[in-house]
Backbone as numpy.savetxt, mean C-alpha at the origin, in Angstrom:
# Nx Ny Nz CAx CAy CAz Cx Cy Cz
47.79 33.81 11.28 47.34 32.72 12.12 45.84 32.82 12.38
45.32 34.06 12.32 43.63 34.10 12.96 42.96 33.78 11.53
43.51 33.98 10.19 43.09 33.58 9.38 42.69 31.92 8.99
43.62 31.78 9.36 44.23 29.99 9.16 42.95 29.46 10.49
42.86 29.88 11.22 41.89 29.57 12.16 40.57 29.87 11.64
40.19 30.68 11.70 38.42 30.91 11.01 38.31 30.09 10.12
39.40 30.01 8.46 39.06 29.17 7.60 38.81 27.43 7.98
39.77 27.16 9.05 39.78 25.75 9.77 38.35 25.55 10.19
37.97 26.59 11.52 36.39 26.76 11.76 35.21 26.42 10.46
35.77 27.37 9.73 34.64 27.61 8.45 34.60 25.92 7.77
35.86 25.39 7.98 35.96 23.76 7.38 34.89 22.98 8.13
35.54 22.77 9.29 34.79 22.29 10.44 33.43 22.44 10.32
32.57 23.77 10.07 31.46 23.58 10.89 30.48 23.29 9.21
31.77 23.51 8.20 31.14 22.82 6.64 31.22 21.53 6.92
31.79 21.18 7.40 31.46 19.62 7.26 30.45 18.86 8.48
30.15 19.25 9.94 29.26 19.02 10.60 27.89 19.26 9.55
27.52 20.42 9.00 26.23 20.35 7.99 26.15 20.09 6.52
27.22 18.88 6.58 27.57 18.06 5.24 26.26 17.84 4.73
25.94 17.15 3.24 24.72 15.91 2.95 24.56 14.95 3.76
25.90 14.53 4.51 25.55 13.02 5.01 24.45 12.97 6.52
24.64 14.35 7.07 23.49 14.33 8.26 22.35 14.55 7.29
22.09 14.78 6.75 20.62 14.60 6.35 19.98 13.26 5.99
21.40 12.07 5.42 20.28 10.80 5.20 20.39 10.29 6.45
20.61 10.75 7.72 20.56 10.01 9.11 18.86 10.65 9.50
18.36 11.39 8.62 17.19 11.88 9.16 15.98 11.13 8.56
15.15 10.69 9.35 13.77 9.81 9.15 12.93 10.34 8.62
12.77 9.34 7.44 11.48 9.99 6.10 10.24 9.05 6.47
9.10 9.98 6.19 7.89 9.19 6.46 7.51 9.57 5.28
6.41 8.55 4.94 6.02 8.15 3.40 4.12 8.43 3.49
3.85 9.04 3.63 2.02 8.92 3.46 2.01 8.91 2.12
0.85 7.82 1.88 0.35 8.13 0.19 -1.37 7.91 0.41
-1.68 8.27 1.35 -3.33 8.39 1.20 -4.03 8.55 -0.17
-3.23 9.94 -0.44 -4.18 10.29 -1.86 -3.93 9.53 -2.90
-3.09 8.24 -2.65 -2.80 7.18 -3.79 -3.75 5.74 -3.48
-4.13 5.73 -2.72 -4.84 4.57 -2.60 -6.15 4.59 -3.16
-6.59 3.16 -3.48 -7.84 2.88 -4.50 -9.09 3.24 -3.61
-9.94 3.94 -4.10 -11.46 4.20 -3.44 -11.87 2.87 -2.89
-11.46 1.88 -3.21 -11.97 0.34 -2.50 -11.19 -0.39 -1.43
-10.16 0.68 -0.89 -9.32 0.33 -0.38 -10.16 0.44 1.30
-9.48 -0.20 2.21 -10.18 0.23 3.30 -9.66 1.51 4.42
-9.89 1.82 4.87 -9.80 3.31 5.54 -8.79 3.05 6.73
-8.42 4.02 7.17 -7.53 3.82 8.63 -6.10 3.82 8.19
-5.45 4.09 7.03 -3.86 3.88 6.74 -3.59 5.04 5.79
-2.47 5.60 6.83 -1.66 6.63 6.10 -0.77 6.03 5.08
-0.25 5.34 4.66 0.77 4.49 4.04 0.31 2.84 3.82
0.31 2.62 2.34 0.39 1.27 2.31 1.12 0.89 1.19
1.30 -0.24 0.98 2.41 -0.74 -0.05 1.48 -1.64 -0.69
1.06 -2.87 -0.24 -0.03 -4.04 -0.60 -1.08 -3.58 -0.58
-2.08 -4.51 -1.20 -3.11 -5.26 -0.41 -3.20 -6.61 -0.48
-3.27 -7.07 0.21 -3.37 -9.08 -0.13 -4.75 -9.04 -0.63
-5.23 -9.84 -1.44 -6.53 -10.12 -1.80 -6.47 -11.68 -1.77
-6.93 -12.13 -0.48 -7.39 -13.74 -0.06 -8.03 -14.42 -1.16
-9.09 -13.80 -1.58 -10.22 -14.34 -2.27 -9.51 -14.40 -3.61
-8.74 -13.84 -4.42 -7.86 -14.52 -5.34 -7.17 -14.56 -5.32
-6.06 -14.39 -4.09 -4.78 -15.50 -3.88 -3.76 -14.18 -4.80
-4.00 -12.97 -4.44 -3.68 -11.97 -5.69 -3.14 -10.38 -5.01
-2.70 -9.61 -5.17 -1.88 -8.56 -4.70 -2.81 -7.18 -5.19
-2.22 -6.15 -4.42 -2.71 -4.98 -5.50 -1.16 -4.00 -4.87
-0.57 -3.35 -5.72 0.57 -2.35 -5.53 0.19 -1.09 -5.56
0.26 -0.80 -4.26 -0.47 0.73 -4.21 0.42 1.55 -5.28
1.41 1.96 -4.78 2.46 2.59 -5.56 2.58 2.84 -7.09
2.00 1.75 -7.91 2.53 1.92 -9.01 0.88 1.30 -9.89
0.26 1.39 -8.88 -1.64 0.98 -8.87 -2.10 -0.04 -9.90
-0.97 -1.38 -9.46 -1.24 -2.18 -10.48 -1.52 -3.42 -9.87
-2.12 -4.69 -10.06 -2.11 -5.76 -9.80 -1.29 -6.62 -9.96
-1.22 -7.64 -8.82 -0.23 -8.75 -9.12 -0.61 -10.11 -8.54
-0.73 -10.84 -9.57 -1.20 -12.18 -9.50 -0.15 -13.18 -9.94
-0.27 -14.46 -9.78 0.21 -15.60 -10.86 -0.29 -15.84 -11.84
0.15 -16.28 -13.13 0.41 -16.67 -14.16 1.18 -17.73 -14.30
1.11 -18.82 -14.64 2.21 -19.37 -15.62 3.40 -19.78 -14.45
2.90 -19.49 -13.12 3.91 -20.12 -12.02 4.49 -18.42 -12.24
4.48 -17.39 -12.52 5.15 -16.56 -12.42 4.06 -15.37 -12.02
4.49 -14.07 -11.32 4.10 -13.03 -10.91 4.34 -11.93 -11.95
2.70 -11.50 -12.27 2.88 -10.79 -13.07 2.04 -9.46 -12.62
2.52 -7.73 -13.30 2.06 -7.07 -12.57 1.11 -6.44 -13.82
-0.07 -6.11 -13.54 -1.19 -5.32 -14.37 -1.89 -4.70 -13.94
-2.39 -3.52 -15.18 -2.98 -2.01 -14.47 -4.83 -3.03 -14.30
-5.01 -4.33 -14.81 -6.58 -4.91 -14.43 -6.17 -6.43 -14.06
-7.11 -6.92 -13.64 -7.24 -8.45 -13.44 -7.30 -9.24 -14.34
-6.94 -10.58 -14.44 -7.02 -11.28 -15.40 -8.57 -11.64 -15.71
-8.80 -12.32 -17.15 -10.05 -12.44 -17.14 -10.55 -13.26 -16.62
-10.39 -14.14 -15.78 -10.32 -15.16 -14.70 -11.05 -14.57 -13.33
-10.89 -13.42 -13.31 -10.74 -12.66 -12.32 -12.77 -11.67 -12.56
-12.87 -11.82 -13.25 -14.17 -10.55 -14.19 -15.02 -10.55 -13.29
-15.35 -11.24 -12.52 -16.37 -10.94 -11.54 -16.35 -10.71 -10.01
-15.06 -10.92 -9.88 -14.60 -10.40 -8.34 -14.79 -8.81 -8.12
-15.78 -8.97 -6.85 -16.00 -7.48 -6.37 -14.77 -6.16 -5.30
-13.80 -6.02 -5.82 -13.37 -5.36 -4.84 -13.51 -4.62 -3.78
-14.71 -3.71 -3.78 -15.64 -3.87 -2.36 -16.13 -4.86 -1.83
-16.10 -5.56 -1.96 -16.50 -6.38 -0.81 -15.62 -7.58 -0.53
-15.10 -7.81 -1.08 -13.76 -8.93 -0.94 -12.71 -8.51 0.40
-12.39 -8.84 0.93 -11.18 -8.82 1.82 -9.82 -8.09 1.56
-9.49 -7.10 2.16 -8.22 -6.72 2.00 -7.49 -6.75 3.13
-5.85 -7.67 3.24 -5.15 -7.01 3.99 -4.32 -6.53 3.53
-3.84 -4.91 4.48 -3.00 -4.45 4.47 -1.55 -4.96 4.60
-0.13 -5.15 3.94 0.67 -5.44 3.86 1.57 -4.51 2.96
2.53 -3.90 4.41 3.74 -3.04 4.28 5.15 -3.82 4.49
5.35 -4.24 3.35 6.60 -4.93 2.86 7.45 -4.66 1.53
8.47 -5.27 1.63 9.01 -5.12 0.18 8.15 -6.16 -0.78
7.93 -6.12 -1.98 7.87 -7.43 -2.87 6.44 -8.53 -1.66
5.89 -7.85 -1.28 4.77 -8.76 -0.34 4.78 -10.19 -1.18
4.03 -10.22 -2.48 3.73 -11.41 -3.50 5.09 -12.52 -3.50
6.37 -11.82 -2.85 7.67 -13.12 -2.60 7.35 -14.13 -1.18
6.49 -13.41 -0.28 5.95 -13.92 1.08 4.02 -14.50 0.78
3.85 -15.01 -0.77 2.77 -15.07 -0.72 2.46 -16.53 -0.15
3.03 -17.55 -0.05 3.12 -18.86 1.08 2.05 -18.72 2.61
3.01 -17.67 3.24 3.03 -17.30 4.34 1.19 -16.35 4.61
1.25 -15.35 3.37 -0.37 -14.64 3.55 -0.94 -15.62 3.50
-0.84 -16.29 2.65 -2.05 -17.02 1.86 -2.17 -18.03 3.20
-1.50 -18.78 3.95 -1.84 -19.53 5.66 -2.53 -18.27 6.39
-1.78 -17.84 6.31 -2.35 -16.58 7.64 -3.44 -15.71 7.42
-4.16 -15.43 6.63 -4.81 -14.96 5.69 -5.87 -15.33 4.84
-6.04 -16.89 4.45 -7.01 -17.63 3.73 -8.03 -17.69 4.34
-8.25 -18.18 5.65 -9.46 -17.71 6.08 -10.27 -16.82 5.99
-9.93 -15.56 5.35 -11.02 -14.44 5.26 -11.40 -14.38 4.28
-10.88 -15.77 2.93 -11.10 -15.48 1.82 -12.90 -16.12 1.43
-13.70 -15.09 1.04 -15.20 -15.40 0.21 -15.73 -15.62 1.47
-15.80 -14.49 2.41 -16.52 -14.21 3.75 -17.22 -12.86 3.54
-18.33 -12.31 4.10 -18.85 -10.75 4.12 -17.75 -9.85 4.83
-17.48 -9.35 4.74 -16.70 -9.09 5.84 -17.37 -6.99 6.02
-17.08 -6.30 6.88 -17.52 -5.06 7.44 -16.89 -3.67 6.98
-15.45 -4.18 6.37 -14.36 -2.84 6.34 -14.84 -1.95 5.43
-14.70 -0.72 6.40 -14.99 0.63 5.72 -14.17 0.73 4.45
-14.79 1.17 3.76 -13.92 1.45 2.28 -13.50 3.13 2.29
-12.60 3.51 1.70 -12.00 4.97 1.57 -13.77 5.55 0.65
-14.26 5.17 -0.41 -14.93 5.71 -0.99 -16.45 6.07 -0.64
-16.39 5.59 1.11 -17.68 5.67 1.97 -16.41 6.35 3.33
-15.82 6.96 3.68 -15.16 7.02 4.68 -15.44 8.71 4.65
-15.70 8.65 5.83 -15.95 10.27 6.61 -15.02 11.22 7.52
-13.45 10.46 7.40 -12.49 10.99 7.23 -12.35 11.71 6.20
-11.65 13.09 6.85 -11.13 14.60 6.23 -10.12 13.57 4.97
-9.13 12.91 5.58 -8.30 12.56 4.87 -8.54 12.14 3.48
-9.37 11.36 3.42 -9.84 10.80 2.24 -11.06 11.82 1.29
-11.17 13.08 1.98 -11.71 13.90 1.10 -11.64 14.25 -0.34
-10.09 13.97 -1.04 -10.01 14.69 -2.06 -10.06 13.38 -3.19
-10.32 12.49 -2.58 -10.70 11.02 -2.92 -12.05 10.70 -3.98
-13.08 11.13 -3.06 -14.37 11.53 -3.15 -14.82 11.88 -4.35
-15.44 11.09 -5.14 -15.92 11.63 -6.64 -14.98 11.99 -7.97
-13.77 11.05 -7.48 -12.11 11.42 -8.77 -12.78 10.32 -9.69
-12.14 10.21 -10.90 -12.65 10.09 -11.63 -12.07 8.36 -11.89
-11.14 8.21 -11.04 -10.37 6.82 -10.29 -11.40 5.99 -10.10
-12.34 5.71 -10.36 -13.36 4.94 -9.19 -13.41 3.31 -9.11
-12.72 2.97 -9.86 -12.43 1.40 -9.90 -10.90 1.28 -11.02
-10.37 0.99 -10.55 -8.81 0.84 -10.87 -8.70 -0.66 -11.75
-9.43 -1.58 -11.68 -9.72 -2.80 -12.34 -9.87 -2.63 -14.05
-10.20 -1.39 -14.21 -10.58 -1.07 -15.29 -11.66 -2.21 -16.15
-12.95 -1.74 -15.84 -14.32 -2.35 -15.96 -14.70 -3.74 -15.71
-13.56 -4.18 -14.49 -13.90 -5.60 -13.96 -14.73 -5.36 -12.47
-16.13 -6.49 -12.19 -16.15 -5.42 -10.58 -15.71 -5.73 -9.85
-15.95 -4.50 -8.76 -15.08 -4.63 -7.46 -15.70 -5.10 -6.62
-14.34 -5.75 -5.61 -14.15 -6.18 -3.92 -13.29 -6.03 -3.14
-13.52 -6.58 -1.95 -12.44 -7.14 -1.02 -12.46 -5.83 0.18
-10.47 -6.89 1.83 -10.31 -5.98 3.05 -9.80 -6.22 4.05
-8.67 -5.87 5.03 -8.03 -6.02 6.41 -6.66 -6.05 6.44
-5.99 -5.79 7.56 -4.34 -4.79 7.86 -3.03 -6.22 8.37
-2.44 -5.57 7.62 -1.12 -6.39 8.80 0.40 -5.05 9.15
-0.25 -4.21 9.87 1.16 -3.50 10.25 2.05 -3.86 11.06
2.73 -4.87 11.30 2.85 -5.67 12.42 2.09 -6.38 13.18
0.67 -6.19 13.62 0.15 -6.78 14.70 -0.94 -7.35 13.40
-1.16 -8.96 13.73 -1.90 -9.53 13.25 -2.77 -9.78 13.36
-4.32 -9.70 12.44 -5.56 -10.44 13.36 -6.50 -9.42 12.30
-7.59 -9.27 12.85 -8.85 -8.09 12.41 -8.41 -7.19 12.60
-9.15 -5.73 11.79 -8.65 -4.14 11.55 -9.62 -4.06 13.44
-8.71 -3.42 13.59 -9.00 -2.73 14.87 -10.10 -1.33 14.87
């Protein structure tokens, strides 16, 4: 009987530290060291960037662009040639942490058009004097457009408006 008991215990307290308590536990995602040197500063995590000024995406994640085409969304490691002279420093970015942002592009593009082909101020990661963005600094990454120039800048983590 004391056997039959411990092994019961030994069941029991195997299954309280199953796999399944672990996916009840909260994952946080930083990808600092993935974001583009033209990106603007202040975000541990991003998914987007809206780019106003061509109505156009950038995917942090997979560091590719996404624009329209042809009525359709297409994703590329550069800009179209349409695109050859847009500065990504200095162009406008907002930040946008969503799924698929470019399915809600209606909605940026109202909320959002206004900042498009304005000066605008935002610190870029590749001038930023944050520790964080240290290992950033002089990679060999330095424009992700691949020899188109750069622009653009600004956040939507929920709260809408100018980078704070």
């Amino acid at each position: 009987m004391k056997k039959l008991v411990i092994i019961l215990g030994i069941g029991i307290a195997g299954l309280a530290f199953s796999p399944k308590q672990a996916d009840a536990q909260i994952s946080l995602s930083v990808n600092i060291g993935s974001q583009p040197l033209w990106g603007p500063v202040g975000y541990d995590h991003v998914e987007y960037y809206y780019l106003p000024d061509i109505e156009s995406y950038y995917y942090v994640p997979r560091h590719q662009f996404v624009y329209l085409s042809n009525g359709r969304w297409v994703f590329s490691a550069s800009l179209p040639a349409r695109y050859r002279n847009y500065n990504l420093e200095r162009g406008y970015k907002v930040v946008i942490n969503e799924p698929r942002a470019y399915e809600h592009y209606k909605y940026h593009e109202e909320k959002y058009g206004r900042y498009s082909h304005h000066d605008h101020d935002q610190k870029l990661i590749r001038y930023s004097d944050d520790p964080r963005y240290n290992e950033r600094r002089g990679n060999s990454q330095n424009h992700e457009n691949r020899g188109h120039e750069d622009h653009g800048n600004h956040k939507d983590n929920g709260h809408h408006g100018h980078d704070d």
